[in-house]
C-alpha positions in Angstrom: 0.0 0.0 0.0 1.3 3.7 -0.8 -0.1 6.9 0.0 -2.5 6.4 -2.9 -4.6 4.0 -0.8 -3.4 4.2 2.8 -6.2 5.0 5.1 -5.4 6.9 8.6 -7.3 3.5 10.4 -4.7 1.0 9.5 -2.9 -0.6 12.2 1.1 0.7 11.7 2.2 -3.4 12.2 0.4 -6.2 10.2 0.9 -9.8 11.4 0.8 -12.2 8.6 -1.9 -14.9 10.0 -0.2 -17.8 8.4 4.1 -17.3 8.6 3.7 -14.7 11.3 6.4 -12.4 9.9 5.4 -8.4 11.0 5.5 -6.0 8.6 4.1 -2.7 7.6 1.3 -1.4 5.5 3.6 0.4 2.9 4.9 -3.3 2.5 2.1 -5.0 1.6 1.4 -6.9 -1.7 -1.7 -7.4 -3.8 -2.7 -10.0 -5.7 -3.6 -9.9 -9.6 -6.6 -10.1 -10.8 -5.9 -10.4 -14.7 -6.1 -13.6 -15.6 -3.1 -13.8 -17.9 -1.0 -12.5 -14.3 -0.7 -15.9 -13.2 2.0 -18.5 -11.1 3.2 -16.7 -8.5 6.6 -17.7 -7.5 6.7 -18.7 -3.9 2.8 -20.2 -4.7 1.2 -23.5 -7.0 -1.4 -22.4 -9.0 -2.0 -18.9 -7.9 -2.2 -14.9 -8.9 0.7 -12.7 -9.2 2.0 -11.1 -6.0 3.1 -7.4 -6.7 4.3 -4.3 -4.9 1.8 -2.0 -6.6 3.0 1.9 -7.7 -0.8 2.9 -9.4 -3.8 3.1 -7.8 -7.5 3.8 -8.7 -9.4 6.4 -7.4 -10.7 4.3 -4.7 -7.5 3.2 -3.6 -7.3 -0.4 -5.2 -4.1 -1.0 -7.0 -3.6 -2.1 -10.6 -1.9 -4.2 -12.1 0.4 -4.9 -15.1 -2.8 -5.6 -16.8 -4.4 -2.5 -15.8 -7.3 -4.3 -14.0 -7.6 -3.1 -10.7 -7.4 -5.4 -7.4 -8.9 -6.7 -3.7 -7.1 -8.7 -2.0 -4.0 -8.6 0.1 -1.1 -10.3 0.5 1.9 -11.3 3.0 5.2 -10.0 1.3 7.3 -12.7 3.1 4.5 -16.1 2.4 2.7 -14.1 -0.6 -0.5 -16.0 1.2 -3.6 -13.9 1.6 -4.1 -11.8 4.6 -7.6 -10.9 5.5 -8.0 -7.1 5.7 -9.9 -7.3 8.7 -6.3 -7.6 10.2 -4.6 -4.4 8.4 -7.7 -2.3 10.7 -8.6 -4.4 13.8 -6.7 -5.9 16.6 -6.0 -9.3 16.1 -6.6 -12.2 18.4 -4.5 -15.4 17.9 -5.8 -18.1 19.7 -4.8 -22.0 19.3 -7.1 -25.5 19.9 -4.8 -28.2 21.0 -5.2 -31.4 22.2 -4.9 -35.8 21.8 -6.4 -36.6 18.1 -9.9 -37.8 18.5 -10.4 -35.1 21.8 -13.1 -33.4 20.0 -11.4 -30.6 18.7 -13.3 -30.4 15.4 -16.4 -31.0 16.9 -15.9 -28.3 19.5 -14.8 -25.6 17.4 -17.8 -26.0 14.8 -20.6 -26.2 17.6 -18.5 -22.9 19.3 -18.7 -21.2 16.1 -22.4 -21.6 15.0 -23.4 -20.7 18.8 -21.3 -17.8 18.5 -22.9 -16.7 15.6 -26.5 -17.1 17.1 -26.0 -15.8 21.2 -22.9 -12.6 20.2 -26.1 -10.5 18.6 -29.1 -11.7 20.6 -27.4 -11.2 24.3 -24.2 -9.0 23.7 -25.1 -6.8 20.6 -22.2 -7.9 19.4 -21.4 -9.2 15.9 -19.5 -12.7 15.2 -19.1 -13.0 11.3 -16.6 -14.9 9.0 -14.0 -12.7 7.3 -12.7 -15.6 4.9 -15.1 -17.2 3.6 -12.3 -19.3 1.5 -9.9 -20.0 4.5 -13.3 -21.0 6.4 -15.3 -23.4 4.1 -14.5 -26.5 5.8 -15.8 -25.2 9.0 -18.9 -24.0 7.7 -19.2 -27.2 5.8 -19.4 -28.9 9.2 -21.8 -26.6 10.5 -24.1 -27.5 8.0 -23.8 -31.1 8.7 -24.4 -30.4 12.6 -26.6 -27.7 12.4 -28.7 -27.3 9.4 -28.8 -30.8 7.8 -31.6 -32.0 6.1 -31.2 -35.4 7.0 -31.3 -34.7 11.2 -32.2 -38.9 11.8 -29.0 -39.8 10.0 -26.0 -40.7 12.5 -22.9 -38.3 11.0 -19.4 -38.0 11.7 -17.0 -35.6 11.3 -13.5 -36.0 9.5 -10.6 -36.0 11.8 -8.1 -33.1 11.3 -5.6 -34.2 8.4 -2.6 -34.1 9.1 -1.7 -34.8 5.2 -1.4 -31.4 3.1 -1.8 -33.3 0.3 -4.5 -34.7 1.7 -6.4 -31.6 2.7 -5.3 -28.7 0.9 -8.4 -26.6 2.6 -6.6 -26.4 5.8 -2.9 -26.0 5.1 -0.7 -23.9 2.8 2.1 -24.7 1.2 4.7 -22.1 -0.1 8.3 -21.8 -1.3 10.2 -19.2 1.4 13.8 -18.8 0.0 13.3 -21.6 -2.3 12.0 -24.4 0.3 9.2 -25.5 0.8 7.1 -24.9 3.7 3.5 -25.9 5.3 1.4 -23.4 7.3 -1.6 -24.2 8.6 -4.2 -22.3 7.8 -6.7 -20.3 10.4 -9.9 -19.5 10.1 -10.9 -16.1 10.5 -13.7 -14.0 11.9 -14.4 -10.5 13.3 -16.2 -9.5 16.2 -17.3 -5.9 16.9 -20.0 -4.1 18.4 -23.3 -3.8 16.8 -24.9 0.2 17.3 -26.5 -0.9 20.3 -23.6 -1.7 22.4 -21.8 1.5 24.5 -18.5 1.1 22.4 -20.3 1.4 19.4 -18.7 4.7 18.9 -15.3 2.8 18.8 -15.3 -0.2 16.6 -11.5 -0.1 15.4 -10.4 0.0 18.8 -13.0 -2.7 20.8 -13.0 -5.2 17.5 -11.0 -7.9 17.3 -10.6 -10.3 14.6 -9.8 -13.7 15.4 -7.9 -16.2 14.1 -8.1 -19.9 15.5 -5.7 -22.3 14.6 -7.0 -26.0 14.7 -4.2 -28.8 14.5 -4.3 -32.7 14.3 -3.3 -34.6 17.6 -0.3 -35.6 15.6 1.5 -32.0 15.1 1.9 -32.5 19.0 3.6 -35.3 18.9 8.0 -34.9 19.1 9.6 -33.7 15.8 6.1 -32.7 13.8 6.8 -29.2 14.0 9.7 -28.3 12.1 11.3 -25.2 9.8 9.7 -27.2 6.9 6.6 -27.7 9.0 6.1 -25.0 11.3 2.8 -25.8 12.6 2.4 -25.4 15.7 4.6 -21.7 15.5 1.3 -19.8 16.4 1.3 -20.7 19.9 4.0 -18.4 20.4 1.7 -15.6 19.3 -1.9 -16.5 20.4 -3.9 -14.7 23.3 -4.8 -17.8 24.4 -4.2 -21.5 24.6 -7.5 -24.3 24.5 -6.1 -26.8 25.8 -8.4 -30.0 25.2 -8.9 -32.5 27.6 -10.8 -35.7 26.8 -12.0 -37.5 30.1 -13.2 -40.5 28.4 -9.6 -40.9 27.2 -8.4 -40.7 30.8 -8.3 -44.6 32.0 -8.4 -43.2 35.9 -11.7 -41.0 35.0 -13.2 -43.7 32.5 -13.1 -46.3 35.5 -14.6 -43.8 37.8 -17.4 -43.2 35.0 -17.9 -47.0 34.1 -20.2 -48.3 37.0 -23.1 -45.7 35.9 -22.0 -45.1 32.1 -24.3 -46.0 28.7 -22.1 -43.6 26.6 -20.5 -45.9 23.8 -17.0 -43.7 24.1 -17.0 -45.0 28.0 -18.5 -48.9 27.5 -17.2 -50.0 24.0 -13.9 -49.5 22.3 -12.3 -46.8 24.8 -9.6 -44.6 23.5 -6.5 -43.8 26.1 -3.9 -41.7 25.3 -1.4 -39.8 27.6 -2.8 -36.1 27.3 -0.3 -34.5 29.5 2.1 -35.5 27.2 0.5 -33.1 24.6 0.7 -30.8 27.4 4.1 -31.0 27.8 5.1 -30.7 24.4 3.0 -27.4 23.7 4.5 -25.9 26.7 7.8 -26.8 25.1 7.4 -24.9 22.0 5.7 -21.8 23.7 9.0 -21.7 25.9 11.5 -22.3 22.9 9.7 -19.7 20.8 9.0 -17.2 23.1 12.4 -17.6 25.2 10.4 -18.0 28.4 12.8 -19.8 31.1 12.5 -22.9 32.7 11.6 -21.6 36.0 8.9 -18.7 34.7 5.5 -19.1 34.1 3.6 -17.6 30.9 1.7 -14.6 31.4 -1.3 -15.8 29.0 -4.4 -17.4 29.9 -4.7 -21.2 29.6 -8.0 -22.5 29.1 -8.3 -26.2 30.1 -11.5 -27.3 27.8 -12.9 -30.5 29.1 -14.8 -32.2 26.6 -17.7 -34.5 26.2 -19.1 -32.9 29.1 -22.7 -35.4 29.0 -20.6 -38.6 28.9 -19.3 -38.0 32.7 -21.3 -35.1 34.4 -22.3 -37.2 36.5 -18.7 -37.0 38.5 -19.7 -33.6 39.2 -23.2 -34.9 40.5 -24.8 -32.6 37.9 -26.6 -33.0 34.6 -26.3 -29.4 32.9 -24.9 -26.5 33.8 -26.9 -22.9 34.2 -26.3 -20.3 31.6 -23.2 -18.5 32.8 -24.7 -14.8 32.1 -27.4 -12.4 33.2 -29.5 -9.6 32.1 -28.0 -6.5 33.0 -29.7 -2.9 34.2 -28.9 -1.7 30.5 -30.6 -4.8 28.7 -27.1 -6.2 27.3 -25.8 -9.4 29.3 -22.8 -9.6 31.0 -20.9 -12.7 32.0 -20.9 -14.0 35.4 -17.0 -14.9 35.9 -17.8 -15.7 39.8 -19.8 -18.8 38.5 -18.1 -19.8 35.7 -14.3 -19.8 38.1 -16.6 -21.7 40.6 -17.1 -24.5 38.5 -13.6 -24.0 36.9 -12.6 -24.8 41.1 -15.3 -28.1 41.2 -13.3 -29.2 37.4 -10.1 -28.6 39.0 -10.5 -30.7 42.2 -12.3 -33.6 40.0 -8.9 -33.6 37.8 -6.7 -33.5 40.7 -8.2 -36.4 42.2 -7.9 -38.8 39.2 -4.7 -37.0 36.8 -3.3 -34.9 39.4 0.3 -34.8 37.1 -1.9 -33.2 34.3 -3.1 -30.4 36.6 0.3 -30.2 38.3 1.8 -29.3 34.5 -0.6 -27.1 34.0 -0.5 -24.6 37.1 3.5 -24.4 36.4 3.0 -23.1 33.0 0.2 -20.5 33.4 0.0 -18.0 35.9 -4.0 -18.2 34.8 -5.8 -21.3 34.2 -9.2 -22.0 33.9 -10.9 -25.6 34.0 -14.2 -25.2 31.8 -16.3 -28.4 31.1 -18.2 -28.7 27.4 -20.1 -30.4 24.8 -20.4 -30.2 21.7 -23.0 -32.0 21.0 -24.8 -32.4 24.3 -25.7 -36.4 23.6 -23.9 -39.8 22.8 -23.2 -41.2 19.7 -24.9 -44.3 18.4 -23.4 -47.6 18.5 -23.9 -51.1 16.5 -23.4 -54.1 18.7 -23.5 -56.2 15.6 -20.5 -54.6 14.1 -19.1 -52.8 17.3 -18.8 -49.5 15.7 -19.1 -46.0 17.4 -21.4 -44.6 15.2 -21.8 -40.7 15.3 -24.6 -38.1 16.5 -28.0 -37.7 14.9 -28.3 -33.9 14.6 -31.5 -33.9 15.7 -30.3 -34.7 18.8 -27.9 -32.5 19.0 -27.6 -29.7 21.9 -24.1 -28.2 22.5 -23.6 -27.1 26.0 -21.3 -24.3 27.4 -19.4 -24.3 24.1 -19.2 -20.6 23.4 -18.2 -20.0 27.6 -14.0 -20.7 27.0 -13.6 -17.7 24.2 -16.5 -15.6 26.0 -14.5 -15.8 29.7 -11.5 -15.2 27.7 -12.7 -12.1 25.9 -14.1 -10.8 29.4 -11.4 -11.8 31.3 -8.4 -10.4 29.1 -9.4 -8.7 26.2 -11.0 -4.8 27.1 -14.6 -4.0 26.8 -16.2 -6.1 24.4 -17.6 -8.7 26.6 -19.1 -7.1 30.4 -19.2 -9.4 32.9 -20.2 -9.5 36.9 -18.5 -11.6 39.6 -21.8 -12.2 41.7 -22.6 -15.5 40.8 -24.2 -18.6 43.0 
């Protein structure tokens, strides 16, 4: 961008969303829109990158074929960077956990909730910015959430953790003539609709988000590498999710057996060794931030318990209250008192059956929080004649407390967007 289209609301520092690599607006590339402008030479199959020097009256720059352009690009990755990011704050935040934890499931039922409670309780607006980098997600909303076919058990893909095998959620580039994989986020905005007081302020109360969603095997020793870098946005995000799976804890499974008709708990039981993940993200976040041994991060980590309706029961609870209120105003605020009193009840469960998992986690973070969920709010179906976990009819499905980890964290750390109250029961 030159002075020909540079607007007095972009952000001075621009933080490329896929290679991480800061850099400033008057450095920013576009990409080509004539079609005879194309294979880009760090990119397969794509537009021309270019450093424009013409512009049109409205600030889009042309290119060598005089056709003026939109979109935006990284001048390090040449990948496209959403320009939601060259005007808003952004908020980096990064879903971890064991492969088969949920992850997918949990960040497609948080998303389509999001998009439903934001404008109905917080006059707030949650809305894809990429619709590209984000059509595998909606694709699974749809299946959830608005399929047709609501009686027919469904599954949803595990995250790949081929590139070649799933080229909508990983980017692969040529930086200084190797190649390299990114993953890729997916990207939203959220800013105040013209009921909310900081209306008057969007550029500075917005924040677009970008969540990064690996496979459980990117956390396993070695996967992240300078050829495969792709776990590097922990280093960056606001927040860590870390996913915990108790039905693939055999100490909590046990405890959960005697009263348990959840086909993840009875038949074919997954265990892996989730602290280990733990320790292995808290490795990289100390190598690439330079934290030392002995100091603790100063960003929140969230500890998302999932499949919250296979073992509530250890809490001697069915469902959990909504974790906000009406306010005096009309706009809802979140009650943090309740939600960190159940985060207390999550924490003592934990300690008593995976006290080394908890004992990991306090070390690292100066702030954890222990929030249960479910993303779908019922057990899948299961076939005794061919012993298969079948999935979730989506009629049946009813995600619970999905959308409270990023909430608490927006009205926790994050400035005014979210209010919340600490006189909760």
């Amino acid at each position: 961008m030159s002075e020909g289209s540079i607007r007095t609301n972009l952000r001075q520092k621009i933080v490329c969303p896929h290679c991480w690599y800061e850099f400033s607006p008057d450095e920013t590339l576009w990409v080509a829109e004539h079609p005879d402008l194309e294979d880009d030479v760090q990119l397969v199959d794509q537009p021309q990158r270019f450093l424009p020097n013409r512009f049109d009256p409205v600030g889009r720059a042309i290119d060598a074929g005089n056709v003026s352009c939109e979109e935006l690009a990284c001048p390090q990755c040449h990948l496209i960077v959403p320009r939601a990011l060259f005007e808003i704050v952004p908020f980096f935040a990064s879903i971890v956990g064991t492969v088969s934890c949920g992850k997918t499931y949990f960040l497609t039922a948080m998303t389509w909730k999001l998009r439903r409670l934001l404008p109905q309780r917080f006059e707030l607006l949650f809305a894809d910015t990429d619709l590209n980098s984000n059509k595998k997600l909606k694709e699974y909303e749809r299946l959830l959430f608005y399929n047709p076919e609501s009686d027919l058990p469904i599954k949803l893909r595990k995250t790949e953790i081929n590139p070649m095998g799933a080229p909508d959620l990983y980017n692969q580039v040529k930086i200084d003539n190797r190649p390299v994989t990114f993953p890729r986020p997916f990207f939203f905005v959220i800013r105040p609709q013209d009921s909310h007081p900081n209306s008057h302020s969007i550029a500075r109360h917005a924040r677009a988000i970008c969540l990064y969603d690996n496979a459980g095997e990117h956390f396993e020793p070695g996967a992240d590498t300078q050829r495969t870098p792709v776990t590097r946005h922990l280093a960056r995000s606001r927040v860590v999710f870390m996913l915990f799976d108790p039905t693939q804890d055999p100490n909590m499974r046990a405890a959960c057996r005697p009263d348990a008709t959840d086909p993840q708990i009875v038949h074919g039981p997954v265990t892996l060794r989730q602290d280990l993940v733990l320790h292995e993200v808290v490795d990289r976040i100390r190598r690439d931030t330079g934290l030392g041994l002995s100091e603790r991060h100063n960003r929140p980590l969230i500890v998302v318990l999932t499949k919250f309706d296979a073992w509530c029961h250890l809490l001697k609870v069915k469902e959990l209250r909504e974790p906000y209120k009406q306010s005096k105003s009309g706009l809802f605020v979140l009650d943090l008192a309740y939600i960190e009193k159940v985060s207390e009840a999550i924490k003592k469960l934990l300690w008593k059956y995976c006290p080394d998992f908890v004992a990991s986690a306090q070390g690292f973070a100066e702030n954890v929080t222990y929030i249960p969920v479910s993303a779908t709010g019922c057990a899948p179906g299961y076939d005794p004649l061919t012993e298969e976990v079948l999935g979730m009819r989506p009629s049946d499905i009813n995600p619970m407390w999905v959308e409270v980890p990023l909430l608490y964290t927006l009205a926790r750390f994050e400035g005014n967007l979210i209010g919340y109250a600490r006189s909760g029961n």
